[in-house]
N, C-alpha and C positions, 0 to 999 in steps of 0.2 A: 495579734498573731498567736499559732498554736505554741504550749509550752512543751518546748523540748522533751522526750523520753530519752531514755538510757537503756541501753544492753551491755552491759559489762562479760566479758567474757574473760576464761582461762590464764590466757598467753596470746600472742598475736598469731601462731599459724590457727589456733579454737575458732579466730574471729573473722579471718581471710573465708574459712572454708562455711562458716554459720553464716558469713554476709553472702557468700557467693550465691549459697542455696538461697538466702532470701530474695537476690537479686531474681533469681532464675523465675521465683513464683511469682515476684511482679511482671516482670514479661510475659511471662506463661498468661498472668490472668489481663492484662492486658489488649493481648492478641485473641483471646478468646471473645473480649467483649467489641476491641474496634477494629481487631484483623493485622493491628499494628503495634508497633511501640516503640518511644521515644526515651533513649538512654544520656546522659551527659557524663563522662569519664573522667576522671583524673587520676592523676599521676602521680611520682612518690613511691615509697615504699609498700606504703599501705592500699595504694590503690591499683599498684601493679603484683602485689599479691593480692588481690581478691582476683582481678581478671585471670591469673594465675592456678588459683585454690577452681576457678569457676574451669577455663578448661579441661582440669583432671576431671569435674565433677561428673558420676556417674548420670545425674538429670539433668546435664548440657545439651542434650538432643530432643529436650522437651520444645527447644524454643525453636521458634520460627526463625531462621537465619536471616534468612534474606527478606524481610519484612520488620526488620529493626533497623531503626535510626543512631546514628550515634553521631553525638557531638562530644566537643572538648569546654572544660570550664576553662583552661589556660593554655597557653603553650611560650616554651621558649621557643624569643625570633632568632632562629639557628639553620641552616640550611636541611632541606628538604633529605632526611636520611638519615643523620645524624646521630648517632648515639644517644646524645641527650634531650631528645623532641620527645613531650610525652607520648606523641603516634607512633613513634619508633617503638619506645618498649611497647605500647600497647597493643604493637600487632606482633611485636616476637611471644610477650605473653600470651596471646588469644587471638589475636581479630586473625591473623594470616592461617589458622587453625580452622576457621569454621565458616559457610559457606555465607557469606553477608553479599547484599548486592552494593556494589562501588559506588553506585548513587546514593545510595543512604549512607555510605562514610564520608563524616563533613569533616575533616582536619583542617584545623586554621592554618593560614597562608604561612608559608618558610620563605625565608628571609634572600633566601636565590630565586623568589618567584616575581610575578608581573610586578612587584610593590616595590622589589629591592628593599634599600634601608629604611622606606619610609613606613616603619610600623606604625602611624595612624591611619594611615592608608588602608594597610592592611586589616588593620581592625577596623575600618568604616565596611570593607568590603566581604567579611564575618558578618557585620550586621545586618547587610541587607542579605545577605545569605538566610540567617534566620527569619527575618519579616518575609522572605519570601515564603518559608515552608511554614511558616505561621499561617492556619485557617480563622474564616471569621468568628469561629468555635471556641478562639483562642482568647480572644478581646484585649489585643495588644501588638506589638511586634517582634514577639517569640513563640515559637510554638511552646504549649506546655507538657513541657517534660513529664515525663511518669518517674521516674527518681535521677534527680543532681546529685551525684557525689561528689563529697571535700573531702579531702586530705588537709588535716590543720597541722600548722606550721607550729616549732616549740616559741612562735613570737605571737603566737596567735591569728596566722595568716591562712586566708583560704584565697585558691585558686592564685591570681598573683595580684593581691589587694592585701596590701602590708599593713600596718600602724601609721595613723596620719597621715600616709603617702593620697598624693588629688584623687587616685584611681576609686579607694574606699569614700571618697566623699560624692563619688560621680551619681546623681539624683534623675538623670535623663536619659543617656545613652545606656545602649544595652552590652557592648562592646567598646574597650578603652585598648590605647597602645601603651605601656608603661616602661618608663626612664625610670633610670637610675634607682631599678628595685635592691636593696639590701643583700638579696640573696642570688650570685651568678646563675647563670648570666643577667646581668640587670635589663637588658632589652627584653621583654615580653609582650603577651597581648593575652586580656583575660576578660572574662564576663565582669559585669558589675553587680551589686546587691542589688537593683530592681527585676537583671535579666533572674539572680539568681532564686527569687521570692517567686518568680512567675512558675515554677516548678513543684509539681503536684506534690510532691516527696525530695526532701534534701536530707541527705545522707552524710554525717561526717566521722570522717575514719578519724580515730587516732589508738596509736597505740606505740609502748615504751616509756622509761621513765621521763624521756626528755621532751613529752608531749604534757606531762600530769600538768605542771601548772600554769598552761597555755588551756586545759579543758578547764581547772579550777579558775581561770579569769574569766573566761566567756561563760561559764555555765553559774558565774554568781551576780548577774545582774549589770557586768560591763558594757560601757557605750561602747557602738560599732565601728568608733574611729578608732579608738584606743584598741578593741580589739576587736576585728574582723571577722572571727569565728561568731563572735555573739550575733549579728547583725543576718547569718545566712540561717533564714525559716524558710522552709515550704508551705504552700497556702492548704495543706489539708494534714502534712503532718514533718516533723522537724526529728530527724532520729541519732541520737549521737552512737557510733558504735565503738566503744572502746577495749581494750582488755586490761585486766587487773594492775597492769605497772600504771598505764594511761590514766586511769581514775582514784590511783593511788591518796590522792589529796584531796580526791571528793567528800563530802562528808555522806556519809548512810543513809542520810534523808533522803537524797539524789537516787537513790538506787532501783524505784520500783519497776518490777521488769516492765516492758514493753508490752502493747500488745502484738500479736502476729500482723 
């Protein structure tokens, strides 16, 4: 797999608003080439301020609305509305802001839906979801995303695939229900590292002091059980984006910029 780049920036609002506009010119150049494109969101601080930083942005109107995909790398199984679901912030942040068509917003099932309590269920039913809108362009059972973003955890956690938990060990399925995650609510339902490799660009936010030594494990050659961050590459390019508290512990060697 590709080796990770680094953008280190400012402060975390410098990085919310430089991630937004990068975001923006991936869809832009996306839709320009297949008329579409394919986002995966997450949640957290970091990832609800870039959808955030991205609605203020003056080049928000570049992108095709209604001709974007959006899926979820995780969601808490919390009822449908709820404060704490990351669809919730994501459409008070952005999505309820800008003309998207309802068919192309995939939020994973809430826990008052057809599944009720049974989040494997519910995550089997996420899966075939994606294999559905997976083309044979794709050579799998996900579509391939144009950029996955994470939000890493200060345990080293992306999407809701924690340290040792079965979820980070899962080698087959694309979609997992997960018990008894560490961090509330412990019911959830998240992508796996094979759904999340399938994606053309993986993006991972981190920023704050209390991310530095969760980037400094994953970005020094840690296995992907121990830490989760390390194990989420994209098949064309892996981008970590942090701000200066966040990479505080990096060493300088780490640091060469990115390219656009």
């Amino acid at each position: 797999m590709n080796t990770p780049q680094l953008v280190v920036h400012r402060d975390k609002e410098l990085m919310a608003q430089a991630a937004a506009a990068r975001l923006i010119t991936k869809i832009v150049d996306a839709q320009a080439s297949r008329g579409h494109a394919s986002i995966v969101l997450t949640g957290g601080r970091n990832g609800n301020g870039l959808l955030a930083a991205l609605a203020s942005a003056p080049a928000r109107d570049a992108v095709d609305w209604a001709h974007l995909d959006l899926w979820w790398g995780d969601e808490r199984y919390l009822p449908e509305g709820d404060a704490d679901r990351n669809d919730t912030q994501a459409r008070a942040a952005l999505l309820d802001a800008v003309p998207l068509d309802p068919a192309r917003v995939h939020p994973m099932p809430a826990s008052d839906g057809p599944y009720g309590a049974d989040v494997d269920a519910a995550a089997e039913a996420y899966a075939a979801e994606l294999a559905k809108a997976a083309g044979p362009e794709n050579h799998g059972p996900v579509p391939a995303f144009d950029v996955l973003m994470l939000g890493v955890g200060p345990d080293t956690h992306v999407a809701s695939l924690f340290p040792e938990l079965p979820a980070v060990r899962e080698t087959e399925r694309t979609v997992v229900g997960v018990h008894g995650a560490p961090k509330p609510p412990p019911t959830r339902i998240s992508l796996t590292l094979p759904a999340i490799r399938s994606a053309r660009e993986v993006w991972l936010l981190a920023a704050g002091e209390d991310k530095a030594q969760a980037a400094a494990i994953a970005l020094s050659g840690a296995g992907e059980i121990q830490a989760p961050a390390a194990g989420a590459r994209g098949r064309s390019r892996t981008l970590w984006l942090l701000d200066a508290a966040a990479a505080s512990q990096l060493p300088r060697s780490l640091y060469p910029p990115a390219s656009a």
